[in-house]
C-alpha positions in Angstrom: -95.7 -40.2 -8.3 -96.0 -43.7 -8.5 -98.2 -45.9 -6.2 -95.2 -47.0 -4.2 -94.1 -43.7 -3.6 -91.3 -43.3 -6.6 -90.8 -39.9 -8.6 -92.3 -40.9 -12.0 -91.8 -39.4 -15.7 -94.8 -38.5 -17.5 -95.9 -41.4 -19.9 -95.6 -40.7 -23.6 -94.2 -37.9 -25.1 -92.6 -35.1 -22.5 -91.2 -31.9 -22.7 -88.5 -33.1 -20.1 -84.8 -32.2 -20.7 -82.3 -34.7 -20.5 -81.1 -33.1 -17.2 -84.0 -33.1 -15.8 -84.7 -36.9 -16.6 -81.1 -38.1 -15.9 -82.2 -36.7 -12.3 -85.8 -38.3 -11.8 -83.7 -41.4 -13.0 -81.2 -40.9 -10.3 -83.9 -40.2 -7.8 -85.2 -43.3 -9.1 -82.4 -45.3 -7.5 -81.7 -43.6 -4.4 -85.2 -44.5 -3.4 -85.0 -48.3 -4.8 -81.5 -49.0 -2.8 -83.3 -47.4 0.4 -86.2 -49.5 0.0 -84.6 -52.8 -1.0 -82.0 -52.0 2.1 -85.0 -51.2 4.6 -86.6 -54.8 3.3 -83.0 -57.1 2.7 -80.4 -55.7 5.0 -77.3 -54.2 2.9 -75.4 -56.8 2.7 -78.3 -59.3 1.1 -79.7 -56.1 -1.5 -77.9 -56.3 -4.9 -77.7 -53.7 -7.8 -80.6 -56.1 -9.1 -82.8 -55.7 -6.6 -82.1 -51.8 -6.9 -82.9 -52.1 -10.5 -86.3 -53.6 -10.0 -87.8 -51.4 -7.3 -86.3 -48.0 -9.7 -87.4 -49.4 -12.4 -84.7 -48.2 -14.5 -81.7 -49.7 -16.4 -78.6 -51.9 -15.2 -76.5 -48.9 -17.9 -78.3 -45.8 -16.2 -77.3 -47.1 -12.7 -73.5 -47.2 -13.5 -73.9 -44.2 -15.3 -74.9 -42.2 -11.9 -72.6 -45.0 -9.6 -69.6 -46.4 -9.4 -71.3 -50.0 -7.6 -73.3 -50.8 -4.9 -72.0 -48.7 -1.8 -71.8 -45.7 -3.8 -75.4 -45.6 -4.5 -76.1 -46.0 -0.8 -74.0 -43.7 0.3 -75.7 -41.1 -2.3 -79.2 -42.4 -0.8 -77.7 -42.1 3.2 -77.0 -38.3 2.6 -80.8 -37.7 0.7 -81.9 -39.3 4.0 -79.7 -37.2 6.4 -80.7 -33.9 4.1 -84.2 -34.5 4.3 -84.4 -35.3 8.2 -82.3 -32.6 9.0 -84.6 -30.7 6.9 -87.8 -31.5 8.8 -85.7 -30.4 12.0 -84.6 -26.6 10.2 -88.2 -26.2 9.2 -89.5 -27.2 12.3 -87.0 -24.6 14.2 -87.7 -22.0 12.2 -90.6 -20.2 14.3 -88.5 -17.6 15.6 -91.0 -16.1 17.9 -91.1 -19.0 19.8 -89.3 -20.0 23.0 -86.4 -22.6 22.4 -87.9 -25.2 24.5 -90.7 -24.9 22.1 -88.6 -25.3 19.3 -86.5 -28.0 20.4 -89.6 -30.2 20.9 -91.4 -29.1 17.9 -89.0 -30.2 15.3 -87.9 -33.2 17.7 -91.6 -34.2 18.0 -91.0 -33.8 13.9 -88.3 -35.8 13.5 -89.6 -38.7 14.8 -92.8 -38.8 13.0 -90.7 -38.5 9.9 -89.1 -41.6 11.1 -92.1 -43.6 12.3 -93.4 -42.6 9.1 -91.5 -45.2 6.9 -89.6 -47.9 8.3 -87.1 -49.0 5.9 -86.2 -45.6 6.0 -85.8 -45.4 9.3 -83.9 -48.9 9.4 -81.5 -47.8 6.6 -81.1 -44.2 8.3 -80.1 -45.7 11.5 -79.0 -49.0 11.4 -77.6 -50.3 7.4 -75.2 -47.9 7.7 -73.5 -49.5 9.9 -72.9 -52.8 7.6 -71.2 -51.0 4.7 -68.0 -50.3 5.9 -65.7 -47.5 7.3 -66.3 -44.8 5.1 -69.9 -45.4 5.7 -69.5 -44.9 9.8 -67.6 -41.9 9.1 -70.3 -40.4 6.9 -72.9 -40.9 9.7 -70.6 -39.1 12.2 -70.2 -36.1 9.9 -74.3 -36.4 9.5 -74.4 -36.2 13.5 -72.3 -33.5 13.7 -74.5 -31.3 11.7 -77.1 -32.4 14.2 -75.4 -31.3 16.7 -74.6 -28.1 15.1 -77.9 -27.0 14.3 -79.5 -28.2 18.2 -76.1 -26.1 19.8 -77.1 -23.2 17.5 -80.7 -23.4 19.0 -80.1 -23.8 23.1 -76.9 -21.2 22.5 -80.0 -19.4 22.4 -80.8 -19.9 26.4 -78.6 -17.9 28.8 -78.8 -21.3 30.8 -77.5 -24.0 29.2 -74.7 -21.1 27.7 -73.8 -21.3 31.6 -73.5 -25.0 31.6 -69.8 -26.4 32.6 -69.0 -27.4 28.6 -71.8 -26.5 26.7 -70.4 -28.4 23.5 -70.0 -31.7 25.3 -73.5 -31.0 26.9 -75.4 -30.8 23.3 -73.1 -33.8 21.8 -74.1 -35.9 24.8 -78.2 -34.7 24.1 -78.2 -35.9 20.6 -75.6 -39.2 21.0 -78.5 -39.8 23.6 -81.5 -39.2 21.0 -79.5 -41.3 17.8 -78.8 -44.5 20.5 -82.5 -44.4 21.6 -84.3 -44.2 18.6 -81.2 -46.6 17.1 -82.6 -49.1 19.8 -86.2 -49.0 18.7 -85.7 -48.9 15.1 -83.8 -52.5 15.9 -86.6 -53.8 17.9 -88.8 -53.1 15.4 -90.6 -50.4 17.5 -90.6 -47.6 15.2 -93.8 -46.4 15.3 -93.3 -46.2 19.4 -90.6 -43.4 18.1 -92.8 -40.2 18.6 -93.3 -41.1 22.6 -89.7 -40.1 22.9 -90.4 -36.8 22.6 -91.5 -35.8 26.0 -89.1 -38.1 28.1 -86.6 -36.2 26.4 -87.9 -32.6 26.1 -88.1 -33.0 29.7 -84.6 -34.7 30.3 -83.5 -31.5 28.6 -85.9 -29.4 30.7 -84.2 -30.9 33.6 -80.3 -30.3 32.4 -81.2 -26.4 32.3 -83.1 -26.0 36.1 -86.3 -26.0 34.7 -88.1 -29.6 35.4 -90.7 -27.8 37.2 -91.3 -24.7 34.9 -93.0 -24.1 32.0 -91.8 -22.9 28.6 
């Protein structure tokens, strides 16, 4: 891996297939449009600017895309699968009690985020500048959020017995992408992991157990 954090090939003579360097190339430039977006904005990053941060050429990047807002799409979805991800790893104690859960891999998730800020800025807030078919993608990418945190307090006998369960859990994580939206925008994204317990208990509270440990 390269200093800045890119997938590298080894120097010199490899053993590498074609496939498998066609794919650190295209890795390449997934993480050169997310960083020059994180830095520029969308709207101000150009295939150029791509091109120097992946260090790869102007023919290999229309080879893997058709233009610009294909390649960011292709980098938003690497994004979405890695965060959501950190959140299925971090759910995956089964042993423990769902409140656990829930704030392990929300606790998770936000560190992830704090943990690079163009990420975080391109994750949450670029999308929004490319167009329609952009917003639409991060919809679908919230819905899978919400599928995986329903699957998880399904789990609890109490929120089961809210009045509409579904709208309950959309709600939870609208509420979670608008706040962390907000201080992404502000430039407060290492502040992100102090969400976790405002919210964990906001939840606590929703299921009758403010006062109760889990």
């Amino acid at each position: 891996m390269d200093s800045d954090g890119f997938t590298s090939l080894p120097r010199g003579r490899h053993k590498l297939t074609r496939e498998q360097v066609a794919a650190s190339q295209r890795e390449r430039l997934l993480q050169g449009m997310t960083q020059a977006v994180g830095e520029k904005g969308y709207a101000r990053t150009s295939v150029a600017d791509v091109l120097k941060r992946a260090r790869v050429s102007r023919e290999t990047f229309y080879e893997n895309f058709t233009d610009k807002q294909a390649c960011f799409l292709a980098a938003y979805e690497a994004s979405a699968e890695r965060y959501l991800r950190v959140v299925n790893d971090a759910l995956a104690a089964h042993d423990a009690p769902v409140m656990a859960r829930l704030e392990g891999a929300l606790r998770d998730y936000l560190r992830e985020l704090a943990g690079d800020a163009g990420a975080a800025r391109t994750f949450l807030l670029e999308i929004y500048a490319v167009g329609p078919a952009a917003t639409a993608l991060r919809y679908r990418v919230q819905d899978g959020f919400i599928e995986v945190i329903d699957g998880l307090l399904a789990e609890d006998e109490r929120f089961r017995a809210l009045p509409d369960p579904a709208f309950a859990v959309r709600m939870l994580v609208g509420g979670i992408a608008s706040l962390v939206t907000g201080q992404v925008a502000m430039g407060q994204h290492a502040s992100l992991p102090r969400l976790c317990g405002p919210i964990v208990a906001h939840v606590k509270s929703l299921l009758g157990q403010n006062h109760v440990r889990t």
